[in-house]
C-alpha positions as CSV (number, residue, x, y, z in Angstrom):
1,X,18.3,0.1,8.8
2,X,18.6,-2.7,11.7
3,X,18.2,-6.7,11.2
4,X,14.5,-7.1,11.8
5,X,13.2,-3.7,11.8
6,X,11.1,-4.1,8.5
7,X,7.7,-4.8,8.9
8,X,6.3,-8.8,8.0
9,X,3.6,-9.7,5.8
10,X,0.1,-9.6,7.7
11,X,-1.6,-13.2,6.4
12,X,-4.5,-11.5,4.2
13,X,-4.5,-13.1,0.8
14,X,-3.1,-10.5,-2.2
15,X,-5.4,-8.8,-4.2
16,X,-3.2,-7.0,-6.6
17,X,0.5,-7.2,-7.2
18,X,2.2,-4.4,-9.6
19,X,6.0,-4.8,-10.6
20,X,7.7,-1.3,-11.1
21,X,11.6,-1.0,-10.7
22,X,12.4,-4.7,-9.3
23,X,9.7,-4.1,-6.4
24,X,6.5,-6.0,-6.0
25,X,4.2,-3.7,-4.7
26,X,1.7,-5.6,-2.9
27,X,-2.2,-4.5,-2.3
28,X,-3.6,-7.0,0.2
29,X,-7.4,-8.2,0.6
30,X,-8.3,-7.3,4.1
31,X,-12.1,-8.4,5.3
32,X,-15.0,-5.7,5.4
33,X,-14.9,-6.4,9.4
34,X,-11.1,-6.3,9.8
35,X,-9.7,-2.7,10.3
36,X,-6.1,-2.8,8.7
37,X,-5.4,0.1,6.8
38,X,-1.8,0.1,6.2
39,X,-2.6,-3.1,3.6
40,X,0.1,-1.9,1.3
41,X,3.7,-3.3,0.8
42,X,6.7,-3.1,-0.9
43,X,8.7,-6.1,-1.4
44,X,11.7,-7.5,-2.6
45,X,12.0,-10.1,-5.6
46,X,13.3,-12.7,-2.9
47,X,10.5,-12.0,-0.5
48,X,12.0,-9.3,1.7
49,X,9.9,-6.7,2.7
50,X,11.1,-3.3,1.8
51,X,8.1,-0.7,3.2
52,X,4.6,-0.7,4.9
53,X,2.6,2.6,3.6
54,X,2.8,5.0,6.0
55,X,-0.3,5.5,7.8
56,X,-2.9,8.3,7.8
57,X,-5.3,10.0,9.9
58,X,-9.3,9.3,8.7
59,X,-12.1,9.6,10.1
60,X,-13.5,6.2,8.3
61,X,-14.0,3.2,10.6
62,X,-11.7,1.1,8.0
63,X,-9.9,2.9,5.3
64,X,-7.7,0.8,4.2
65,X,-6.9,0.6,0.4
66,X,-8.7,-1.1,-2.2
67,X,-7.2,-0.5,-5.5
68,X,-3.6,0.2,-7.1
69,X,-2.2,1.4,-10.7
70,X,1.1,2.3,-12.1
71,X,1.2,5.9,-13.1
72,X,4.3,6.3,-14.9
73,X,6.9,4.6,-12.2
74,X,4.4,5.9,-9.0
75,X,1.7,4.1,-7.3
76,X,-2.1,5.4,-7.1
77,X,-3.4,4.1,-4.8
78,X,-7.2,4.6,-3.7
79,X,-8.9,4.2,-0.1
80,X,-11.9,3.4,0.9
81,X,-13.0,6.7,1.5
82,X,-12.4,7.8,-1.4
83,X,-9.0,9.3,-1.1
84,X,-6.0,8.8,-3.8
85,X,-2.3,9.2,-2.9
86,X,0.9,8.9,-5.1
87,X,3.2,6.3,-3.5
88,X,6.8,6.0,-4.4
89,X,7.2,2.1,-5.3
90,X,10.9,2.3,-3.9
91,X,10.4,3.9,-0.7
92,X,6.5,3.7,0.0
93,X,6.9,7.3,0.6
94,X,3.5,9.4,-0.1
95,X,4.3,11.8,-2.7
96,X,0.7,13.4,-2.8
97,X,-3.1,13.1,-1.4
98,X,-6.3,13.9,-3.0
99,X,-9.9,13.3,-3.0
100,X,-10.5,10.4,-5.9
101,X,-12.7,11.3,-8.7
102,X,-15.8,8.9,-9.0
């Protein structure tokens, strides 16, 4: 990968941090009114940004993600409408999608 083609750190405050493999994985707390739906990261112990979540199509007006866990060395992560996907925590790479479960 080239110098300075890794995505920086948007400055919304972090609402949940999980540590799996030596990576932070990093939810961030984006506004109600603010539409920024990629608001998960990967990043280095030393602060380097590894990966941005890839980005997916939705019809909701801001479906970013509001909730992580660590499911055996793979991210769930939940959107705002109501979707779940399986995130590798090294690469950010979506393993899997579903509809969440209430």
């Amino acid at each position: 990968m080239e110098q300075g083609s890794l995505p920086t750190l948007p400055a919304y405050p972090i609402k949940e941090r999980l540590e799996i493999d030596g990576v932070n994985v990093l939810l961030l707390n984006v506004p109600p009114d603010q539409a920024y739906p990629q608001n998960l990261f990967g990043v280095s112990e030393k602060g380097d940004v590894l990966w941005q979540v890839e980005p997916r199509p939705s019809s909701a007006p801001n479906p970013r993600y509001t909730s992580i866990r660590d499911e055996v060395g793979v991210i769930v992560a939940r959107t705002e409408d109501k979707l779940q996907r399986k995130v590798d925590p090294k690469t950010g790479k979506v393993l899997a999608e579903e509809q969440a479960a209430d």
